[in-house]
Backbone as CSV, one residue per row, in Angstrom:
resi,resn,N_x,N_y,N_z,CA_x,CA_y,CA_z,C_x,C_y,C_z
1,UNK,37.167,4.621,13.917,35.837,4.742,13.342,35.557,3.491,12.501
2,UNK,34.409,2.726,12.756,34.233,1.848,11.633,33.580,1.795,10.598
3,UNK,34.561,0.781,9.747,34.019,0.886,8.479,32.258,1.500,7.867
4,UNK,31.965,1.752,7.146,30.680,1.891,6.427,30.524,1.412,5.653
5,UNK,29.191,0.340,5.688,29.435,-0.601,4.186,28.119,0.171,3.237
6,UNK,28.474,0.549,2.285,27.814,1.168,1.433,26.808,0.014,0.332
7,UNK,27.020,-1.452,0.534,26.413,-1.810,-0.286,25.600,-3.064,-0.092
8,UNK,23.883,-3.327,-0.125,23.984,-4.327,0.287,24.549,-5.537,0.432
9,UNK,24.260,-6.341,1.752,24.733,-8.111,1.820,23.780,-8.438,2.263
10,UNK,23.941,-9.492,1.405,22.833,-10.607,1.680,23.404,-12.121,2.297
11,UNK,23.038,-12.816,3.317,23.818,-13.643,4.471,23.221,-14.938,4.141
12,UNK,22.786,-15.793,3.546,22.243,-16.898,3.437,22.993,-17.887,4.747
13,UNK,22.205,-18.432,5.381,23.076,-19.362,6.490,21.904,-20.986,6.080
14,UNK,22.873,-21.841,6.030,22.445,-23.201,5.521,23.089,-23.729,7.109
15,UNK,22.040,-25.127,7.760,22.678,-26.178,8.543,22.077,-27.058,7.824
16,UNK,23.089,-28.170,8.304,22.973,-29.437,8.016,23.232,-30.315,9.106
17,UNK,21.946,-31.024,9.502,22.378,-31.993,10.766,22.413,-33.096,10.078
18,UNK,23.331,-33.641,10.125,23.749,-34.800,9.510,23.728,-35.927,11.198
19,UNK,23.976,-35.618,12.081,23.680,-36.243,13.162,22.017,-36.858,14.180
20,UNK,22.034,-37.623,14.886,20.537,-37.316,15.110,20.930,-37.166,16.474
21,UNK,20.836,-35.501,17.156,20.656,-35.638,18.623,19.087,-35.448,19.426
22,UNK,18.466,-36.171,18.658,17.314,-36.165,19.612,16.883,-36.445,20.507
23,UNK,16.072,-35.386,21.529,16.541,-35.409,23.521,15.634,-35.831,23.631
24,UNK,15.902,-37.553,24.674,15.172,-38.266,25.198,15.221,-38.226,26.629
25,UNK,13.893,-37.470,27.024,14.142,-37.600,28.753,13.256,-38.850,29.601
26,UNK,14.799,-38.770,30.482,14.613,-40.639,31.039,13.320,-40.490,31.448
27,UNK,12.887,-41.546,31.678,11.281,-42.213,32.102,11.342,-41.157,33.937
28,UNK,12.392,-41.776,34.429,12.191,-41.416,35.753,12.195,-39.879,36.131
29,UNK,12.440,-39.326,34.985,12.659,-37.484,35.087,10.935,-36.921,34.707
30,UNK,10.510,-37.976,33.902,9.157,-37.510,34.093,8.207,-37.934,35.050
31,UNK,8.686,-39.003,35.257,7.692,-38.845,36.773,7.841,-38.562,38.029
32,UNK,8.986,-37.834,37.932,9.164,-37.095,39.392,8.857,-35.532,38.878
33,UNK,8.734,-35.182,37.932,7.930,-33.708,37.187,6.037,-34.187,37.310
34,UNK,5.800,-35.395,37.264,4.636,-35.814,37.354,4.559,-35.365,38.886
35,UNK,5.077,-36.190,39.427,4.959,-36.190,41.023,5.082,-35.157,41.339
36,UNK,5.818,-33.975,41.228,5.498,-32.815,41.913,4.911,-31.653,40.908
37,UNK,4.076,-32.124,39.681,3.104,-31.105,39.369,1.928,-31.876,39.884
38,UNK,1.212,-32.862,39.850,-0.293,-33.848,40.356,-0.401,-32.576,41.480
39,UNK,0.100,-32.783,42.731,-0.815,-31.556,43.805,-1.176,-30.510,43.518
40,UNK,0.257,-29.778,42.361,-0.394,-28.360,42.205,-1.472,-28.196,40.938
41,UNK,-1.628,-29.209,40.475,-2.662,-29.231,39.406,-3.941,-29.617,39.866
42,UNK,-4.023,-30.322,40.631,-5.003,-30.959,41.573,-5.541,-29.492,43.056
43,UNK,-4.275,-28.931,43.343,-5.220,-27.764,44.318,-5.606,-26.913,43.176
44,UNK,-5.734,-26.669,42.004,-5.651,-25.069,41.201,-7.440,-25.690,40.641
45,UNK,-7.109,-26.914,40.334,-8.806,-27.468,39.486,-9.743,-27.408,41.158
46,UNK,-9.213,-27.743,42.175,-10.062,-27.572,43.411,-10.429,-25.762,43.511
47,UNK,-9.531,-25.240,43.203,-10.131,-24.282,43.622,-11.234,-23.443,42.437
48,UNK,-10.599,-23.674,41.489,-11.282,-23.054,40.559,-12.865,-23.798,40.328
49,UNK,-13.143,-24.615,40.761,-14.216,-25.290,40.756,-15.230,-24.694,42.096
50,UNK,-14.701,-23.971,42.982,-15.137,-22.927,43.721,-16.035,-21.713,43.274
């Protein structure tokens, strides 16, 4: 049986990024996400313009 805690806790959680991993996506990863969203963005404004 487990314990029962009878009394509140209170959890404070602190980070510290002391590092910098900030995500840089390569040039060429966005334009092949370019390249294959342009058609489907391009048929959805065609149609809706219907």
């Amino acid at each position: 049986m487990p314990e029962q805690i009878t009394q509140e806790q209170i959890v404070e959680t602190v980070t510290q990024n002391t590092e910098d991993y900030g995500a840089q996506i390569p040039e060429h990863a966005i334009l092949r996400l370019a390249r294959f969203f342009l058609p489907k963005m391009q048929a959805d404004l065609q149609q809706n313009e219907k």
